[in-house]
N, C-alpha and C positions, 0 to 999 in steps of 0.2 A: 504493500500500500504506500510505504513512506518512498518507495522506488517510483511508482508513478504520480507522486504529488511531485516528487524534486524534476520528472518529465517532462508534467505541466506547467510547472513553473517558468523551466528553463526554455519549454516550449513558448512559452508565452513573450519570454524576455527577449527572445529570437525574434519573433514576429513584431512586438515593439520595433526592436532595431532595424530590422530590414523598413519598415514603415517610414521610421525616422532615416535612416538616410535613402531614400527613394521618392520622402515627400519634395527635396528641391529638384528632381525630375520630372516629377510627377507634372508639376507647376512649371515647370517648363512648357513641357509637350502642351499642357494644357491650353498656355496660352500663345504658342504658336499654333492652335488649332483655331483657338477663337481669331487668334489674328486674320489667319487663311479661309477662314467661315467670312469676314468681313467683307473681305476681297472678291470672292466668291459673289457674295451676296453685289455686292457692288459692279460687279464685269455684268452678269443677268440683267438686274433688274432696276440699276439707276436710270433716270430718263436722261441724261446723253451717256456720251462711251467715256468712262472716265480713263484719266493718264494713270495708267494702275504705274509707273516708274515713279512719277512725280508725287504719286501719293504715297509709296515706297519712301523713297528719298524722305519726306518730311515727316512722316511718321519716325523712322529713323533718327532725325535732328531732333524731332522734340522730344523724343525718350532718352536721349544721351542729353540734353540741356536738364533733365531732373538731375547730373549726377554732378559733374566736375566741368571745369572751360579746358580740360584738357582732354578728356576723351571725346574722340571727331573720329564721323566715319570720311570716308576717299572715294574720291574717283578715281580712275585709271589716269587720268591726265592730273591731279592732283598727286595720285604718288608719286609718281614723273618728276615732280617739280619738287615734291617734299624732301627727294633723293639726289635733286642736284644741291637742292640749299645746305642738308644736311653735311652735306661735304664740302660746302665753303663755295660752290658752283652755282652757278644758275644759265639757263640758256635766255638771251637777254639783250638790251642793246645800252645797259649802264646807268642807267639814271634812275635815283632817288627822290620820290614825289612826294609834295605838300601840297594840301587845299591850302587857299588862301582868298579867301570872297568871291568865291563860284569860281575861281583861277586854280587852275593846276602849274603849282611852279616845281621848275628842277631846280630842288633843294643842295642836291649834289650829283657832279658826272662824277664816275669810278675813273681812274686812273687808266689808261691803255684799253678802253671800252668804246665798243664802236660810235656812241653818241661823244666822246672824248675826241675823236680821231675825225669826227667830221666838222667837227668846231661847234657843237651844243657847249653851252658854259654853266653854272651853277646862277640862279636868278631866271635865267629865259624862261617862258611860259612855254607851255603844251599846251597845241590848240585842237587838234586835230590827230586822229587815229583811222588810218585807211580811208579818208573820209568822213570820217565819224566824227563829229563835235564830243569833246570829254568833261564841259562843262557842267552837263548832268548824271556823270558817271561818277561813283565812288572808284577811292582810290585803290581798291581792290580790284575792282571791275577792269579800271586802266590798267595796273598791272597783268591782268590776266590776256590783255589785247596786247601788251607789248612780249611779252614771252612767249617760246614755242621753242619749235627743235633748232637745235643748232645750224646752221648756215642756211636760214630760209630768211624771206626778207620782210620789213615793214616798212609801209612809208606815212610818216608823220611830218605834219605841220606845226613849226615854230615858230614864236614870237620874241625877238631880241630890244630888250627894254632898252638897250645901251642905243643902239641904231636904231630904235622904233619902227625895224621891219620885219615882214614876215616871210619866211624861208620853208620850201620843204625840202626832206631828204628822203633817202631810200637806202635804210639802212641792214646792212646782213647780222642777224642773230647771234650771237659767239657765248662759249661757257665764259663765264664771267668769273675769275676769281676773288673774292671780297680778301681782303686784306684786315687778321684779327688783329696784329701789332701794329699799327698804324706808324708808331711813334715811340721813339726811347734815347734817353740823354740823359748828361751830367749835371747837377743842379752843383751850386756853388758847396764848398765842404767835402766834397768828395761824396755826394748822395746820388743815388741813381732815381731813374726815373722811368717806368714801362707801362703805356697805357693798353690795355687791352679790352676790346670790342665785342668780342663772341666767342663760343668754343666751339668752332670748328673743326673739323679733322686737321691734324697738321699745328693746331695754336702752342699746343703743348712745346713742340720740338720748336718755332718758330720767337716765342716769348724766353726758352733756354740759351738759341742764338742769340739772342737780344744781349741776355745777361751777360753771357761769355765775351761779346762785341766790349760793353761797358767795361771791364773788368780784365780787359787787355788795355783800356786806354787809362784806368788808374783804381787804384786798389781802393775799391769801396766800403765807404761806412755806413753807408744804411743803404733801403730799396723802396721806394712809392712805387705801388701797384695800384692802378689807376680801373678800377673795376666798372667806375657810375655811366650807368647808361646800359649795363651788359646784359642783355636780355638772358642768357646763358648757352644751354647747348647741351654738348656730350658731355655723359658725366665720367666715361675715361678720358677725357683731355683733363680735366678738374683734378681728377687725382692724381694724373701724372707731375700736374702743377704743383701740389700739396708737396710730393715725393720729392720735389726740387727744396725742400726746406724741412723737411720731418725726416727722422732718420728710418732705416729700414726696420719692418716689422711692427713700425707704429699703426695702430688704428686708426682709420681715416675716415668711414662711413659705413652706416650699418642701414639697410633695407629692411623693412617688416612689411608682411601680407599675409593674403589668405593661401596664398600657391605653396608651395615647399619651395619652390625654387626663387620664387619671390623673394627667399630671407635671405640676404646676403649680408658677410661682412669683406671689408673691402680692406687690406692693410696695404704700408708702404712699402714696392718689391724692392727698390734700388736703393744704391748706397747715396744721400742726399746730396744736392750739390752745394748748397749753400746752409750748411745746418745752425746756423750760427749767427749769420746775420741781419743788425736789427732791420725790421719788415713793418710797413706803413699798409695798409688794405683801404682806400676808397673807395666806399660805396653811395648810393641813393635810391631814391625811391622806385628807380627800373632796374637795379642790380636785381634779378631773380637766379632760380635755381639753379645753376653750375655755377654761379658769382655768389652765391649763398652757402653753396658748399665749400667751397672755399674759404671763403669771410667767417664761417662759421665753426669751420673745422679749426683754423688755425688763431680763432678767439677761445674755442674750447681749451686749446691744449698749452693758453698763454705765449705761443709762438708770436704774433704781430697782435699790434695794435690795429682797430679799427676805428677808421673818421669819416663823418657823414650824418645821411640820413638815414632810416629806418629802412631798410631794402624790403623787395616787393612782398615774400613772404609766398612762397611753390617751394613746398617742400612733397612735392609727389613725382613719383618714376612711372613713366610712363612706358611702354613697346607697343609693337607697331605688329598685328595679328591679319594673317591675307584673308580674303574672305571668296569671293565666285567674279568672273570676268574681270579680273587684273583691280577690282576694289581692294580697299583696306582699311581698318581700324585699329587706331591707336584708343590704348585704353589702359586707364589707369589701374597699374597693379599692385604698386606698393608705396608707401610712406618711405624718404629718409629721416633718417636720425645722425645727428652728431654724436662725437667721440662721447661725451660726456651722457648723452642718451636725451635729448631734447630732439623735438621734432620745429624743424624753421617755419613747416606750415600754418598761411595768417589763420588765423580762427575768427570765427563771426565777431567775435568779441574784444579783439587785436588788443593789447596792454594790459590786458585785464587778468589774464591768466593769472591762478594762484599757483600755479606749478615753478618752483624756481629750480634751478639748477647751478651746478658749481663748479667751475673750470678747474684747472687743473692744480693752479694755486689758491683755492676755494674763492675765487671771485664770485658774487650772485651773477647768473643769466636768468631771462626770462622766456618763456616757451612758449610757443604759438602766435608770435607777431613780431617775423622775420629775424636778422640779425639784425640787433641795436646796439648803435657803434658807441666802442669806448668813450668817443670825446661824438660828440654832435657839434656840425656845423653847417650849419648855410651857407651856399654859395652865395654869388655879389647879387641875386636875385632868390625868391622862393621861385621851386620847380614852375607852380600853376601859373604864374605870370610872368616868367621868361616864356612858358612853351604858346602863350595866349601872344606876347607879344614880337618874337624873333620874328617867325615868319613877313610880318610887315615892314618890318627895319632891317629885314633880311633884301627885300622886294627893294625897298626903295633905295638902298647900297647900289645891288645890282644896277637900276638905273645910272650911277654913277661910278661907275666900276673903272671907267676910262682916268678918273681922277684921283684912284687910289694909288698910293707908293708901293712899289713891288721890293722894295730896297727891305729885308727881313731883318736888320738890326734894328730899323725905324718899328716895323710893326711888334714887335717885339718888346720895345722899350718905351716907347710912345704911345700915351692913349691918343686918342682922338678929341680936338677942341671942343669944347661945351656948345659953341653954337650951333655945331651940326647934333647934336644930340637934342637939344631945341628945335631945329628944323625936324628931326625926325617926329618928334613928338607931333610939333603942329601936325605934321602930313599925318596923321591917326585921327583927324577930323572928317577926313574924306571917306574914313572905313565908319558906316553906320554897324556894322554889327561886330567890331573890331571889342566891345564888351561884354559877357552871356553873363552877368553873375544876375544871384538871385533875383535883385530890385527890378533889373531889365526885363528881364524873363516875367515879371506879375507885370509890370509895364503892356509889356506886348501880349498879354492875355487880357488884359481888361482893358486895351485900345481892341481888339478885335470881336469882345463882346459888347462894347459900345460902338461897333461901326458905324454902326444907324445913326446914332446921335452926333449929326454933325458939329453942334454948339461946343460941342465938347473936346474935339480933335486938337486946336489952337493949343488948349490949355497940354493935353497927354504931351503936343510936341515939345511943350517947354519943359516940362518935366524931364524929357528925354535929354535935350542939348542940356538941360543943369546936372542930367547925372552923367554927362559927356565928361563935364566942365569939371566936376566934381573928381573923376576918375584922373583928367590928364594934371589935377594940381596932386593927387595922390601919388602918380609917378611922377612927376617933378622933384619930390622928395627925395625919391632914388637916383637923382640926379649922377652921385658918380658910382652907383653901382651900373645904371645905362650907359656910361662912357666904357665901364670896361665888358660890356655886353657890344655894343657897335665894336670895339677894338678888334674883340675873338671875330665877329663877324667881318668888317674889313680886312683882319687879315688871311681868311679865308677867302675873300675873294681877290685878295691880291695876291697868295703866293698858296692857294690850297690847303690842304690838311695840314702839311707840315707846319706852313706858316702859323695857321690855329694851335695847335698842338705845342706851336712855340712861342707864341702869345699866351695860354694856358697859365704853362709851368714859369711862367716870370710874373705872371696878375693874378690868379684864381685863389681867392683866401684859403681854400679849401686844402690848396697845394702847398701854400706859406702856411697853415697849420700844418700840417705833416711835415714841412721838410724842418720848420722849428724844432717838433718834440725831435727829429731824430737827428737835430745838431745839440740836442741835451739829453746825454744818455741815463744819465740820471733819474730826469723827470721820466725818461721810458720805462726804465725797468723800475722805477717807483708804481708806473699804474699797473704794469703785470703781476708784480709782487706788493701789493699794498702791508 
């Protein structure tokens, strides 16, 4: 008897389990059935022929928008392109685009890229794709008309503010290489300096030649890593980068998921190249996931200091899963974690987390709202109002391009006179939507629900020019944090990236904070070791 009670039991506890793990099958199939029932019902019996692809397709989108902004399914022609990017490539004709008041301006040509080689400059407007006006196209939309396979042609019309004429070309597509080290020098003291842009294949060994470059031309005391801006990338370039400064066998990142394989930990394979020397990490509010891993790992482990602002907060790994007719989805499979075991990812609640965590020489960190840099600092502008107003003092440079000095010690060392930074301003009267903050935005909602009421329009428009007036006496104030904004910018049009990059590291407070703490070593190894 007691032999087939413990039968029934066990029999039972079997049947539990197989239940439990078959109910997330179960719910599967199920609702791939209902799905295919839908569809079904829908090809029969809707009154027109629906696009069963396009209802595919957005059914698709909005069930991946419940989850994460990084799991996205592919087209065939999106993996295409997902795979040249990935690798630092694109098929392409070079040019980097900005809206700027229904204008599409080229913000920047790539270097040796076919709009570079046919004399497009950085300012000229985009008017024209195949024909096509791209006035009304998103900048996505453009991009996706100027790329395609390698040596196939576009022909686009241009608009040159310098000459006030309009040109078309006909240009051949070419893999376009983005360049992640843009830029690296010696700052006075013997301090290096290395800006890096993305992690693309190659950044790793390309950011090492850098250093090696510096450190053949004089033996260095410290290294500003120049991270803000870096959207991220591969996260084995990131740790190949770590491995240049942590010794071998150090832990460097750890993955968790639901996969087995999902859990990874990641340690340093090589013997380091620079184990020792003091290290500066600039970040901000676009540094995300592989500049986080970075910033993050080597604030855990008290290696560099961090300066800046609060980075973007992507602490998830994502892969890239094939799916039927050359599609694909990327989809998020695991969380990173830092050495110390915090995860960089922001949380709804960003600052607020009670989770504190302790670096290596028990410093507090904080978990769930990005890497928060040792020392905070602002640049000569806050992010939201340099990016609201470059573009237009970017545009109206451009017009004037024929009158800047190409001479790099001048740009360099010289801002630019106050009255053109007053001119620039004034010319901000001529962009009516050159403003979006809140008070505009209720502005322009209650002029359009009083349209009817003519009586009333006179008064809304004053309203409007006094909070014109209101805004242009606001940046007045930033009078010379705007002279060294037009400077980076003039010298970008007077002698390209580098010239910027060298106007930068001589004006950017951000950069004279860092190269300060690490001409005092003292005060450095005071904040790693408090």
């Amino acid at each position: 008897m007691k032999r087939r009670s413990w039968i029934g039991i066990i029999g039972s506890i079997s049947l539990l389990l197989l239940i439990y793990w078959q109910d997330p099958l179960y719910r599967l199939g199920r609702n791939i059935e209902i799905y295919g029932r839908v569809l079904q019902e829908l090809t029969q019996n809707y009154v027109d022929v629906p696009d069963l692809d396009r209802l595919t397709t957005k059914a698709i989108e909005a069930m991946l928008n419940e989850l994460d902004p990084y799991t996205n399914f592919y087209s065939a022609m999106d993996v295409t392109q997902a795979q040249l990017e990935q690798s630092g490539q694109y098929a392409g004709v070079g040019i980097v685009l900005q809206s700027l008041e229904g204008k599409v301006l080229c913000r920047r040509v790539l270097p040796n890229s076919p709009a570079e080689k046919a004399g497009i400059e950085p300012g000229d407007l985009l008017i024209e794709i195949e024909k096509q006006p791209v006035a009304n196209l998103s900048l996505d939309q453009i991009q996706k008309l100027l790329r395609g396979m390698p040596k196939t042609v576009v022909n686009i019309k241009i608009y040159h503010p310098t000459s006030r004429q309009m040109q078309e070309y006909t240009l051949t597509r070419a893999e376009i290489e983005s360049e992640a080290v843009p830029f690296s020098t010696i700052l006075s003291g013997q301090i290096g300096y290395i800006a890096l842009t993305q992690f693309t294949r190659g950044c790793a060994e390309a950011l090492r030649q850098h250093l090696i470059k510096l450190k053949t031309q004089t033996p260095l005391k410290g290294l500003i890593l120049d991270l803000r801006g870096n959207p991220g990338g591969l996260m084995n370039e990131a740790l190949d980068i770590l491995n240049f400064f942590l010794p071998k066998g150090e832990l460097l990142l750890e993955t968790r998921g639901r996969m087995l394989e999902a859990n990874q930990k990641y340690y340093a394979q090589m013997h380091p190249l620079e184990p020792t020397l003091p290290l500066v990490i600039l970040i901000d509010e676009h540094s995300a996931s592989a500049s986080e891993i970075v910033a993050g790992t080597l604030q855990d482990l008290d290696r560099a200091v961090i300066i800046g602002k609060r980075s973007f907060g992507k602490g998830l790994v994502q892969v890239v899963r094939p799916l039927v007719e050359n599609t694909q989805m990327k989809i998020t499979v695991s969380r990173y974690y830092t050495p110390s075991g915090r995860s960089i990812q922001l949380s709804p609640r960003a600052g607020q987390s009670s989770r504190i965590f302790r670096t290596r020489n028990g410093r507090p960190i904080r978990e769930g709202s990005g890497v928060t840099p040792d020392i905070e600092a602002q640049s000569y502008l806050p992010t939201a109002e340099r990016e609201q107003i470059e573009p237009y003092f970017f545009y109206f440079l451009s017009q004037h391009r024929n009158s800047i000095p190409r001479d790099s010690a001048t740009l360099t060392v010289e801002l630019p006179p106050p009255a053109q930074v007053l001119a620039l301003l004034d010319s901000l009267r001529h962009y009516p939507n050159m403003y979006k903050g809140e008070a505009e935005a209720l502005l322009s909602e209650l002029r359009s629900k009083l349209n009817e009421v003519s009586s009333i329009q006179p008064k809304l428009q004053e309203v409007e020019t006094a909070l014109r007036e209101y805004r242009l006496a606001q940046l007045r104030r930033s009078e010379e944090a705007l002279r060294v904004l037009v400077g980076q910018l003039r010298a970008y049009h007077g002698l390209g990236l580098r010239g910027e990059y060298s106007f930068i590291t001589a004006r950017d407070p951000v950069v004279k904070q860092a190269h300060e703490l690490l001409s005092d070593l003292n005060r450095y190894e005071k904040i790693l070791r408090p």
